[in-house]
N, C-alpha and C positions, 0 to 999 in steps of 0.2 A: 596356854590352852591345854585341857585335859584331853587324853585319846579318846574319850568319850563325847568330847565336843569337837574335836574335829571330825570323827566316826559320823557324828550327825552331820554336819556340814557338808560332807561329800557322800552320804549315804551309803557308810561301809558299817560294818563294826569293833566296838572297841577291842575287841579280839585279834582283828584284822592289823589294825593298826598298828597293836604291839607286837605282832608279828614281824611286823613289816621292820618295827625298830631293834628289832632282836636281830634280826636276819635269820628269820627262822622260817619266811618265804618267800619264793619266789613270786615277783613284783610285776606287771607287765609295763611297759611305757604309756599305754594307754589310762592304766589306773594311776600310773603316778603324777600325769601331768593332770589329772582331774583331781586330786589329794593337791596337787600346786594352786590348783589354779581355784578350786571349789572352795578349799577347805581354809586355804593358807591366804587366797587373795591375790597370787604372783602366776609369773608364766616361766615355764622351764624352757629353755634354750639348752638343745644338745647339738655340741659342732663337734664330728668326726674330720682330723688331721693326718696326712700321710705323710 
């Protein structure tokens, strides 16, 4: 899948995207489990361990 069809998928842009994969920004959790879950098909599971 190109960043441009994922970009469509979750209705971001392809700009965004490669951002995101560069680490070149700051991500919220809220946008990435919608990037999981919109874009990609899956659901992200975060478990915090002490």
């Amino acid at each position: 899948m190109t960043q441009a069809q994922l970009a469509a998928k979750c209705g971001t842009t392809k700009t965004y995207i490669s951002r995101i994969e560069n680490n070149a920004s700051d991500i919220r959790l809220s946008t990435l489990m919608r990037i999981v879950r919109e874009g990609l098909g899956g659901n992200l599971k975060l478990s915090v361990t002490q």
